[in-house]
C-alpha positions in Angstrom: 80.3 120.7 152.3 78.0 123.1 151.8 77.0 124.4 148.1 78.6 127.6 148.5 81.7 125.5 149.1 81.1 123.4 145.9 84.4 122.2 144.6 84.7 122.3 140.4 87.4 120.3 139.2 89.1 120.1 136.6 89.8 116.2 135.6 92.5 116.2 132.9 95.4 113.2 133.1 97.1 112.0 130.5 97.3 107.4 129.7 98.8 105.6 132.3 101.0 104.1 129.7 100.7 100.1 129.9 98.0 100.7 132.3 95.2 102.7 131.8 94.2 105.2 129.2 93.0 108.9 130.1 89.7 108.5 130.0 89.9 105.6 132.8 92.7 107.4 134.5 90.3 110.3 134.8 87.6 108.2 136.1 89.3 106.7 138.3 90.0 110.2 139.8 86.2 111.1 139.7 85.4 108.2 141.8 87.9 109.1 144.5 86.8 112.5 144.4 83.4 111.6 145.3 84.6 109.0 147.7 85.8 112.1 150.0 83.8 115.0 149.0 80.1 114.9 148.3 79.8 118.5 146.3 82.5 118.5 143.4 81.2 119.3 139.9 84.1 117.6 138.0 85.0 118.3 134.6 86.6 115.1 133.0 88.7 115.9 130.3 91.4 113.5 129.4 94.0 114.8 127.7 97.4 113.8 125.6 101.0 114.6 124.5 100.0 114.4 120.8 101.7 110.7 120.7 100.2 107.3 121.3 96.6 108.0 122.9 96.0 111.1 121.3 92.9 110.1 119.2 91.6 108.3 122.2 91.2 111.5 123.3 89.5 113.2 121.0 86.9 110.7 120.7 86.5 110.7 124.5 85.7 114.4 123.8 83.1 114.1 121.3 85.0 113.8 118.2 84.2 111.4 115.2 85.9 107.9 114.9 86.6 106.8 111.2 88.1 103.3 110.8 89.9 101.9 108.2 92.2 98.5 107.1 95.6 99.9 106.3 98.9 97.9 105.7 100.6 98.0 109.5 104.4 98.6 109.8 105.5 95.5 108.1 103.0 95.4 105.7 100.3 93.0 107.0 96.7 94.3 107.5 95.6 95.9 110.5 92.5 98.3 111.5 93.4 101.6 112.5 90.9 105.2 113.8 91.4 108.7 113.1 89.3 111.1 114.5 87.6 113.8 112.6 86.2 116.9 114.2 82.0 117.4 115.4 80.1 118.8 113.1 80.2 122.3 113.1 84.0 123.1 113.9 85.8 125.0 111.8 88.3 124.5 110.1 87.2 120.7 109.2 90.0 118.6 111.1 90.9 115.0 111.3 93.2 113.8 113.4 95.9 110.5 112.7 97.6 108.9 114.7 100.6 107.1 113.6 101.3 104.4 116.5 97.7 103.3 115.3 99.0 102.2 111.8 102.8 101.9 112.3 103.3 101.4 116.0 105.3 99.7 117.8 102.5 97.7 119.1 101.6 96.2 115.8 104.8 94.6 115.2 103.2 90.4 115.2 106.9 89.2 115.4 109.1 91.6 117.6 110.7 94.5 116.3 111.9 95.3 112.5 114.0 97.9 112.9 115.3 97.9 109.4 112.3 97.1 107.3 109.0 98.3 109.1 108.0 101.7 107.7 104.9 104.0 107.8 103.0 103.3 104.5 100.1 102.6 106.9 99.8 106.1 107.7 99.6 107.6 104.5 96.9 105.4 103.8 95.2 106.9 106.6 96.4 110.6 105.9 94.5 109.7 102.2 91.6 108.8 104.0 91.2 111.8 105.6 91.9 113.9 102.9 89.2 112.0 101.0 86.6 113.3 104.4 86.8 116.8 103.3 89.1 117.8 106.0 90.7 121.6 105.8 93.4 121.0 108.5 95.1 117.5 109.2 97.2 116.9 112.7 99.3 114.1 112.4 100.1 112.7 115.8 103.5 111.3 115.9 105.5 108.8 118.4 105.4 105.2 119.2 106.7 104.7 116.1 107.8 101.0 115.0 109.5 102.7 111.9 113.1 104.7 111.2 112.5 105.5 107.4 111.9 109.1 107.6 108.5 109.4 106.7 108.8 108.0 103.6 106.3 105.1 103.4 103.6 107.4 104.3 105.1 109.8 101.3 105.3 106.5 99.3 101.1 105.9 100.3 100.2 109.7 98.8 101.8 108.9 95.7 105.6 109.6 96.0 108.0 107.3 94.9 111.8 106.5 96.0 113.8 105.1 93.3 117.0 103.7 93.1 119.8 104.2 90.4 118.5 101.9 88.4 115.2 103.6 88.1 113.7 100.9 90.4 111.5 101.5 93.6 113.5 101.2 96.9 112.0 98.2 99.3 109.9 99.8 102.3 112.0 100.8 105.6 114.4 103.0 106.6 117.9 100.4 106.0 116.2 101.0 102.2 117.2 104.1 102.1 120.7 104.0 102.0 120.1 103.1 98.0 118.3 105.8 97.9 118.6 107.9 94.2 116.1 110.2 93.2 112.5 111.0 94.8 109.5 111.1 92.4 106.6 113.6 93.6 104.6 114.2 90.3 102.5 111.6 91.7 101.8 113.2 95.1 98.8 113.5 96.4 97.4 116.9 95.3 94.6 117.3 98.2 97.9 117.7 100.3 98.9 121.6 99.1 95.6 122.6 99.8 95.5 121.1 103.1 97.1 122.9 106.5 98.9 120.1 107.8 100.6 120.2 112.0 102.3 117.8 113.2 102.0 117.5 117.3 105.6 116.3 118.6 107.2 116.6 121.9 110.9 115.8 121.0 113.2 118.3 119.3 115.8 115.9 117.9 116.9 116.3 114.1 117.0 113.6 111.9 120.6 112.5 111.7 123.4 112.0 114.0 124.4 110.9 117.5 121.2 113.2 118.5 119.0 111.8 116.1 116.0 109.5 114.9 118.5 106.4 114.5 120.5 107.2 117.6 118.1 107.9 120.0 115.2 105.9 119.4 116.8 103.3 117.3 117.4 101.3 120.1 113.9 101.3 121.5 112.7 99.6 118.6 115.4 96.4 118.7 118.1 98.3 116.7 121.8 97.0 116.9 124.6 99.6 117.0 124.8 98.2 113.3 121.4 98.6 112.6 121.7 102.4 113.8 124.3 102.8 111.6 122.7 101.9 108.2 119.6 103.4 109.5 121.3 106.5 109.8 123.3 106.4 106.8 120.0 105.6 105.4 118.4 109.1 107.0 121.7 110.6 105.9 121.0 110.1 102.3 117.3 110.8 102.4 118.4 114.3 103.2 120.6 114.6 100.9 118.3 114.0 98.3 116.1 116.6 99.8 118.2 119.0 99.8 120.0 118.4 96.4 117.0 117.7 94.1 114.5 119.4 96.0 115.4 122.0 98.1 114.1 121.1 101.1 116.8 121.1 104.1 115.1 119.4 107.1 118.2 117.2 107.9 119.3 119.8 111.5 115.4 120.7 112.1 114.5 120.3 115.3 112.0 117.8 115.7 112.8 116.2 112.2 113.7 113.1 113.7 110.5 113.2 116.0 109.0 109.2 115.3 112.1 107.7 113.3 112.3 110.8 111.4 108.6 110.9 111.0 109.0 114.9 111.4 111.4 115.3 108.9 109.1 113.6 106.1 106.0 115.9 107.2 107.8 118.8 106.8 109.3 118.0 103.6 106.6 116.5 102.4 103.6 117.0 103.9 104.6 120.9 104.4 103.9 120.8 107.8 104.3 123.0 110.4 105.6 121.4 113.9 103.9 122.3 117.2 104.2 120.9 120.4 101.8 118.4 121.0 100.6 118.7 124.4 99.2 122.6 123.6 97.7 121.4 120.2 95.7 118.5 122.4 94.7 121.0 124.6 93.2 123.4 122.1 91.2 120.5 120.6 89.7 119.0 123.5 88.1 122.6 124.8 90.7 122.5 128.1 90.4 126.2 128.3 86.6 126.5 128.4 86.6 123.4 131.0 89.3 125.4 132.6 87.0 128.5 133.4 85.6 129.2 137.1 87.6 126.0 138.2 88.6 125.9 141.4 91.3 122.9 141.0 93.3 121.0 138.2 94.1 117.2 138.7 96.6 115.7 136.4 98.9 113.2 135.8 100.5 110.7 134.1 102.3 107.2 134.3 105.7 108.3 135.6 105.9 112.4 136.3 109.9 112.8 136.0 112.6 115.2 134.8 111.8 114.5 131.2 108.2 115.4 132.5 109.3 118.7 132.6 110.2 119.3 129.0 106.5 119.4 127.7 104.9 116.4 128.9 101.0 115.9 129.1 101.3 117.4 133.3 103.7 120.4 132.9 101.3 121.7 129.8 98.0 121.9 132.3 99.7 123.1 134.9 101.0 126.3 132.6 97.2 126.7 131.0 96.0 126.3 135.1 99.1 128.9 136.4 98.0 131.7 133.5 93.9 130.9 134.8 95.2 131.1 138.5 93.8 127.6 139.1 96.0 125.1 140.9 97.1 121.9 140.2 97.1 118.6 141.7 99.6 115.4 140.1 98.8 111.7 140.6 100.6 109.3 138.9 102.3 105.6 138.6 105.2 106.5 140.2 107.1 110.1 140.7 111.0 110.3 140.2 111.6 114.3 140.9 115.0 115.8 142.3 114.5 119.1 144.2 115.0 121.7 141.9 112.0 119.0 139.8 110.0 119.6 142.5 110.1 123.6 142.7 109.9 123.7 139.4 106.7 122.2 139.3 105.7 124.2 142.4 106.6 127.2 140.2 103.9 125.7 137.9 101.3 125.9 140.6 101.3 122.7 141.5 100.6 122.0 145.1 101.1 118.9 145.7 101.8 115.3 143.6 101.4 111.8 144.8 102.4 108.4 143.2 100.6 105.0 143.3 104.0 103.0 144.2 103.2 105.1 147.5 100.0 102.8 147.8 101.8 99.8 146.2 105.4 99.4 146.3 105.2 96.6 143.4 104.9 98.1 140.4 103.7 95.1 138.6 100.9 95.0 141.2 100.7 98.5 141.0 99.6 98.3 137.3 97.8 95.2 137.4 95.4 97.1 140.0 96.0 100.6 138.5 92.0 101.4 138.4 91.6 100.9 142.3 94.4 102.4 143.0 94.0 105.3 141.2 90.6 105.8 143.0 92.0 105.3 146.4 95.1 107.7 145.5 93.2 110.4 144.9 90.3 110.0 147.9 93.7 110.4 149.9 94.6 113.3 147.7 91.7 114.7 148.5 91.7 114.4 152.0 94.8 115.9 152.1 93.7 119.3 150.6 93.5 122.0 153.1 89.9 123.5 153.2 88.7 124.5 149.6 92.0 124.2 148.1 91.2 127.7 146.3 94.9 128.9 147.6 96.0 130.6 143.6 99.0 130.0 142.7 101.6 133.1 143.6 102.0 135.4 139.9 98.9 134.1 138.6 96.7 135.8 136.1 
């Protein structure tokens, strides 16, 4: 390939979940690239949903890591990073992520659906207060926690009492005693702070729809664990409302993270955005995205609920508004038809899966890496010519 014919690419996948995160996925693809075509100037820039990964992310791009000891989601020690903007960028931002101090992952004996809670997080929301910051994005999902946000409320200086005056034990099954919500003691760095919370999910906090019912299960709840948790959620809104009010109970995304979203908003006073735009404005994906000739993307499974705002679907709609098409590689890919014009409507042009390479998907992730690479030299190959071909109603 000659350098007039120099390919620039665009690298931005989200984690492999389980597997790989984004900045090894994206190498990965760089090396298969290569493998195939001698002149590509690739771009890498991993990106994520504003969930689990998200600070990985950012520090892949050049952002600051801060570490800290925090209490985990059942209260024993563990070490969890926030990322805080370059020097430079305005406004001052830090970025936490709650799966690193209340996640799923940090559970040392199985799941806790009724007691774990998010104190962990506030401690690292008060740590980045305590940097300066003007803006704070809280990145929720992976959540271990259904107790509405109110341990990290609890860390900022909140407290939850009971009728007897007494302060209700961390979780969300807690809650279901729940009296009267003290916020003299709030944190006051927090009204003078923009807070944005990144959330894919639109659920609100109670009901068959919400943060007890849908992702209850997920994290080892029983039907009668849901139950109290959402009675528990229930109340908590109630209060809100009554003594406060703050109606967040029907928001969408209020039960984003075991109702994660609702405490943010209410108190927090956050904004809710989706996450996969907000990641994209912080990593730069629009100024990689100029004079590109090609976007590679992916994720670990690229399905229907891809297709609701996943890490993929939000390049490809940045990519389609640049004209620049889009390639998908990932784990595996589970699209109907209409899935599949859909995406084609997004400019994408074509999307492969590793369990096309390697039917067993526990070999398949074992040997994502290699996989990957190989994946996308056959990608590659694949392309016709210069693969410049803009995507019909472009910009």
């Amino acid at each position: 390939m000659t350098a007039a014919s120099r390919l620039t690419v665009v690298v931005a996948p989200d984690s492999f979940k389980g597997s790989l995160p984004a900045h090894e996925v994206a190498a990965a693809i760089e090396a298969g690239m290569h493998d195939v075509v001698g002149e590509v100037d690739a771009r890498r820039c991993p990106v994520a949903d504003g969930g689990e990964g998200t600070v990985a992310v950012l520090l892949a791009a050049g952002w600051q890591p801060r570490e800290h000891t925090v209490r985990g989601p059942t209260g024993a020690a563990v070490r969890a990073t926030f990322a805080l903007s370059p020097p430079g960028i305005t406004p001052r931002t830090a970025v936490v992520e709650l799966a690193a101090a209340s996640g799923l992952t940090l559970l040392p004996d199985g799941p806790d659906p009724r007691c774990a809670g998010t104190f962990g997080t506030g401690e690292l929301v008060a740590a980045a207060l305590a940097e300066g910051v003007e803006r704070l994005v809280l990145a929720i999902g992976g959540s271990a926690a259904t107790d509405g946000g109110t341990g990290l409320a609890t860390a900022l200086g909140a407290r939850l009492l009971n009728r007897e005056g007494g302060l209700l034990a961390p979780g969300g099954a807690a809650l279901t005693d729940l009296a009267r919500i003290d916020v003299t003691g709030l944190d006051p760095r927090i009204a003078v702070t923009e807070v944005v919370v990144a959330s894919d999910v639109d659920n609100p906090l109670t009901g068959p729809s919400g943060a007890a019912a849908v992702y209850g299960p997920q994290k080892g709840a029983t039907a009668a664990d849901v139950a109290v948790l959402d009675a528990g959620l229930t109340r908590l809104a109630l209060v809100l409302r009554r003594d406060h009010g703050i109606d967040v109970e029907d928001t969408p995304g209020a039960g984003a993270a075991g109702g994660a979203g609702a405490g943010a908003l209410a108190f927090l006073g956050a904004r809710l955005t989706p996450g996969i735009d907000l990641v994209l404005d912080l990593v730069g994906f629009d100024d990689a995205l100029a004079g590109a000739d090609l976007v590679v993307t992916g994720e670990g499974s690229v399905d229907h609920q891809s297709l609701a705002g996943k890490a993929p679907v939000g390049v490809a709609r940045r990519a389609l508004a640049a004209g620049v098409p889009v390639l998908v590689l990932a784990g595996r890919v589970d699209l109907d038809a209409a899935d599949r014009a859909r995406l084609t409507d997004l400019g994408v042009v074509a999307t492969h899966a590793l369990l096309d390479l390697e039917p067993d998907p526990v070999l398949a992730t074992a040997n994502a890496a290699a996989l990957l690479r190989e994946l996308a030299a056959r990608a590659f190959s694949a392309l016709p010519g210069r693969m410049c071909a803009r995507p019909e109603g472009a910009a």
